[in-house]
N, C-alpha and C positions, 0 to 999 in steps of 0.2 A: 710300360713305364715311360714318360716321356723328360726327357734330361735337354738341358739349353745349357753348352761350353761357349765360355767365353774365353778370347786369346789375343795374340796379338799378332796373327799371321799379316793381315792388312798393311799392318802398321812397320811392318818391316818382312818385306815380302820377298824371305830370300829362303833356301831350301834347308837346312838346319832349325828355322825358328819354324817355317809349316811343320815340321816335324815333328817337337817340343808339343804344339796345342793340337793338330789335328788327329793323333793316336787317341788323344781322349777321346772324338769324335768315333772314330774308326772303332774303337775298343767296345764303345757304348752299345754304337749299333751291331758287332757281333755277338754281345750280352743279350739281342733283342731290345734294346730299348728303341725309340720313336727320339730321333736325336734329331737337335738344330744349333748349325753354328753360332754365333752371334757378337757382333765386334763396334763395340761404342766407348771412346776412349775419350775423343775431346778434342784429341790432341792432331797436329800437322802429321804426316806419314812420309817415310823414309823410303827415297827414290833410289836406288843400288845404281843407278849409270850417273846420277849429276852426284850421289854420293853426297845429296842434303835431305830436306825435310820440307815435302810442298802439304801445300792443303788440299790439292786435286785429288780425290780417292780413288779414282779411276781405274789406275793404273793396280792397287792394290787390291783390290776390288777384285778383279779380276783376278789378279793372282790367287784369290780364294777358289775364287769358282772353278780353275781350271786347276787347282791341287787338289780338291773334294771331288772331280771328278775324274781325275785320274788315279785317287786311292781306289773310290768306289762309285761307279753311275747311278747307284741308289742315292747319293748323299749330293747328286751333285744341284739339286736346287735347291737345298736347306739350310740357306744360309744369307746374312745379311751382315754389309757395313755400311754405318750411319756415319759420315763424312762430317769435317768438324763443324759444317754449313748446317748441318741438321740433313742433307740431302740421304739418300737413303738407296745403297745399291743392291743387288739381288732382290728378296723379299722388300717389302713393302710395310710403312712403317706397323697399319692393322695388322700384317700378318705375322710377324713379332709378336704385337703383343698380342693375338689369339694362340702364339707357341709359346708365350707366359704365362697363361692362363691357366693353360693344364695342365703344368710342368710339374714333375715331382720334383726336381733337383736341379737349380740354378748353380755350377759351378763354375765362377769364377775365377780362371785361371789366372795366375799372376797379380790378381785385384786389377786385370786390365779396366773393366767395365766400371762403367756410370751405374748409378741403382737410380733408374729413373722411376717412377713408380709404376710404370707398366708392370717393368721386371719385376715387382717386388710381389709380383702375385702367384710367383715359385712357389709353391709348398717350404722347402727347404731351400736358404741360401748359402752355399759353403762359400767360404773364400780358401783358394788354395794358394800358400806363400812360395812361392818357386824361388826365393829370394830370401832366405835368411840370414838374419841379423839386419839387410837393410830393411826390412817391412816392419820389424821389431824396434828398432834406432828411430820410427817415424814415430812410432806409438811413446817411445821412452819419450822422445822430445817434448812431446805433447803433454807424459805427464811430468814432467822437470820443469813446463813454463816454458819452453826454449825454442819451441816449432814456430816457423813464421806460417804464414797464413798457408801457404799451399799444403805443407808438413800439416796443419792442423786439418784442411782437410781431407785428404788422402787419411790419415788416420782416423776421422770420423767415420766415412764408408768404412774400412774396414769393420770397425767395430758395430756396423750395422747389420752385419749378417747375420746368422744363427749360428755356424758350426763351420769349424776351422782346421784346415790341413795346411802340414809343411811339411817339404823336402828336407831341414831339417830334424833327420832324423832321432837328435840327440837332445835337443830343449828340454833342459829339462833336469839332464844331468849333471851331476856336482860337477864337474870338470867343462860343462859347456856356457861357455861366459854371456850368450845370449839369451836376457831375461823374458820370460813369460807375459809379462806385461798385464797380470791378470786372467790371461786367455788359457784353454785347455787346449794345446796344439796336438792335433793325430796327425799321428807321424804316416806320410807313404812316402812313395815315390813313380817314379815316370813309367808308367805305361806303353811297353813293346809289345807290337804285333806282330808276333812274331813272324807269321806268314812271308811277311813285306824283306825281312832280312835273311834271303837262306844264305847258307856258308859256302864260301867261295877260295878256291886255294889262290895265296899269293905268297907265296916264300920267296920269291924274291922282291915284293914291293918295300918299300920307307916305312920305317912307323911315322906315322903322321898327328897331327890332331887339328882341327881348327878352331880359331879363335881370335878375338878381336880385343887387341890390347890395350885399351882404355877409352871405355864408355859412360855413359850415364847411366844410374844416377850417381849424385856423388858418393863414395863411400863412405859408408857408416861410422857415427861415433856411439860406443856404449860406454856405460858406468867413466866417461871422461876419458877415454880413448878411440882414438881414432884406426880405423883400419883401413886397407886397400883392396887394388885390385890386382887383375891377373898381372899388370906390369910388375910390382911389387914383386910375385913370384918368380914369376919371370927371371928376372935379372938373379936371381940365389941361383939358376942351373945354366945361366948361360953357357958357362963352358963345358958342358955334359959333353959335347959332340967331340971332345978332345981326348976324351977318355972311354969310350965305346968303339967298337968296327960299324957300329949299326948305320945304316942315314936316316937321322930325323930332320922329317918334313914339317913346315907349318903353311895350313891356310889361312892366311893372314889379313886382317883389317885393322884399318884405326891409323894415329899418326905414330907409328913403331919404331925405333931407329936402326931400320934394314941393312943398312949398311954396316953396322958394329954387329947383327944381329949372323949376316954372311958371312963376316970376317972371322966369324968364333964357329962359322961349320956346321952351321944350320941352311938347309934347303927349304925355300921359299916361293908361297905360287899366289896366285890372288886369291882371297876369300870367293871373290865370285865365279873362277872356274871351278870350286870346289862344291860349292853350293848354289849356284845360280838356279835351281830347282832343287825337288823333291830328290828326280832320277839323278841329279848329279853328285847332289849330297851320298845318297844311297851307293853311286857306283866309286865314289871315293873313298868308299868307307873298304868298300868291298876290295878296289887294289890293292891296299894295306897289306903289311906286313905285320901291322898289329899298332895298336893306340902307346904312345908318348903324352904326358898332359900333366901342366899345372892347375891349379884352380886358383880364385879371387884366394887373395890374403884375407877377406874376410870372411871365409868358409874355412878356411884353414886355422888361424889364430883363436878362432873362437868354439873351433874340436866341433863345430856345425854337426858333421854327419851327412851332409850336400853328399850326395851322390849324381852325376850329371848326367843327364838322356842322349847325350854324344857316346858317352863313354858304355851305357848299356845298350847303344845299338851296336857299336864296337863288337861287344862280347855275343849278341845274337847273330853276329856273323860268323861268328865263330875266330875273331880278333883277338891274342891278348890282348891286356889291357895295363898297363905302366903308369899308374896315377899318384898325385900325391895327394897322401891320407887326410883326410880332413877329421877321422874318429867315427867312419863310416860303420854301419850298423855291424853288429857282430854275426846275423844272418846271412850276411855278403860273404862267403865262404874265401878267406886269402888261401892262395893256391897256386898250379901254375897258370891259372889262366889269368887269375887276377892279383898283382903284384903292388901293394902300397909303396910310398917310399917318402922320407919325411927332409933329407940329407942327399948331396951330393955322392956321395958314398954309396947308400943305400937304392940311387936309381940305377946307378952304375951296375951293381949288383943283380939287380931284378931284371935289368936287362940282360944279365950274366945267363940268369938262371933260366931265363924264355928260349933263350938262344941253346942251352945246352939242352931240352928234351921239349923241342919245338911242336910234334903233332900234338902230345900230352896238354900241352897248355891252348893250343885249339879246341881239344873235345871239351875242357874244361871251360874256357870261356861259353861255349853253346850250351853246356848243361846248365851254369851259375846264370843266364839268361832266361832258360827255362823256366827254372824254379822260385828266380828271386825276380823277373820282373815281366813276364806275360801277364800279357792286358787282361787275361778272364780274371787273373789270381789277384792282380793289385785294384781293377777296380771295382771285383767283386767284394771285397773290403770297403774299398771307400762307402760304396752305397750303406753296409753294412754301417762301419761307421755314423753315416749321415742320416742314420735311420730311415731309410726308403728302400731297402732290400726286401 
């Protein structure tokens, strides 16, 4: 079976986002399938040292190639990004589209890709929403009259696929304020290898998490309301560090206001020492003392069901994990390895409760990894789903 992921490692080529799209890659080809990466976006790409957005793809480019082949030396020349020039790095623009030709299953991570008509000679094209409520806010706009033109088209590709997944695990449900828009959303989620994460003791490291506190796109308006992002949460727990013995760390990006953010007793490192690769990502995960983490207010207000691929590599290291609930799937076993919390009170608490029967909530973290997110089990589903299993 031959499968072509599309992502957006290129496009922001730092070691948390390779993460996010290349497990699909990774997971495929331990499936046996005949994988190719594939990254055509349109758009300028995001430089981690000037900390802007050049059109040179070079630089990103490269960071593909040498993360594919440091997952796996099988993987490492199958793959391509098309620069917003048209210019064409790795593969070559034929050799694309002779790996669309005979693809069974074009997915479409993120809706990063162009549906050029090469690509469209996938057998099946999923698009998978890594982003809900905003990919659904495009489509609503669209049908309210109210998308300006880019909104209209970003939601036309969407709706030209065949068959559709989201992180969103909850669409659907009475109480999840984000509308269907028409579409039949199957529900998964992110794909751990688990190989890549073995568990490592740290009892005395930080909880940590990293994150970058206010990005694009803008955030979503549904049904005439507006939601936010991770700053919005943000600011509900700032003074958590006042009321714990724990130290929570952040690796942190974006324009934050660090300075009110140290005062309240939070420790603070660059986003780029924590992710400036794959390995650095991975070995920050692994110093932990276990995951602390807000999510976008609109994963949260609108009971999404978002569960994040930070936070389940977390738990395959065998990490607690200290999150707050977005009405995450009822599969997700809470426990002591994995601890929701909705309330200043209640994180407090959950941190209470890690701290008093600490290995317990270790094993449990690497089993709840195990069973709810190994790459054979969720994306032998998805295919499932997508009818090409």
């Amino acid at each position: 079976m031959r499968v072509v992921v599309a992502g957006l490692v290129a496009t922001y080529p730092v070691g948390g986002v390779a993460w996010d799209y290349l497990q699909y890659v990774q997971g495929f080809h331990a499936l046996g399938c005949e994988v190719w990466y594939v990254e055509d976006t349109g758009r300028w790409l995001y430089d981690p040292e000037g900390e802007t957005f050049v059109a040179d793809a070079t630089r990103g480019a490269r960071f593909v190639g040498e993360s594919l082949a440091w997952l796996d030396p099988a993987l490492a020349r199958r793959w391509a990004v098309r620069a917003p020039d048209g210019k064409w790095h790795g593969l070559d623009e034929q050799a694309v589209a002779r790996a669309f030709s005979g693809a069974d299953l074009f997915l479409n991570v993120s809706g990063a890709c162009w549906l050029r008509e090469a690509y469209r000679a996938a057998r099946v094209k999923a698009y998978l929403d890594s982003d809900p409520g905003y990919t659904q806010g495009r489509l609503a706009a669209v049908d309210a009259g109210t998308a300006d033109e880019d909104t209209a088209f970003s939601a036309d590709l969407i709706r030209r696929h065949d068959v559709f997944f989201t992180l969103g695990e909850r669409i659907g449900a009475p109480d999840c304020l984000i509308p269907s828009c028409g579409i039949r959303w199957h529900p998964t989620r992110q794909p751990i290898v688990l190989a890549d994460w073995p568990v490592r003791a740290a009892p005395d490291g930080a909880f940590t998490t990293v994150m970058s506190w206010k990005i694009e796109p803008t955030p979503p308006e549904l049904a005439g309301r507006a939601f936010g992002g991770k700053d919005v949460e943000f600011e509900r727990f700032l003074d958590l560090p006042r009321h714990v013995p724990e130290r929570l760390e952040v690796a942190l990006s974006g324009a934050a206001p660090r300075d009110r953010i140290l005062a309240a007793g939070w420790q603070l490192v660059p986003s780029r020492s924590a992710s400036g690769t794959m390995a650095a990502y991975r070995d920050y995960i692994a110093a932990s003392r276990g995951e602390w983490s807000i999510a976008k207010n609109a994963y949260v207000a609108t009971r999404s069901g978002w569960f994040s691929t930070r936070s389940a590599a977390y738990l395959a290291c065998g990490k607690p994990v200290v999150v707050q609930d977005t009405g995450f799937a009822a599969d997700l076993e809470r426990g002591p390895g994995l601890r929701p919390f909705s309330t200043m009170a209640e994180a407090a608490a959950a941190l209470a409760a890690v701290r008093a029967d600490y290995g317990r909530a270790c094993e449990h973290a690497r089993r709840l990894a195990e069973r709810s997110f190994a790459a054979e089990r969720v994306l032998g589903r998805l295919l499932a789903d997508a009818g090409v299993a």
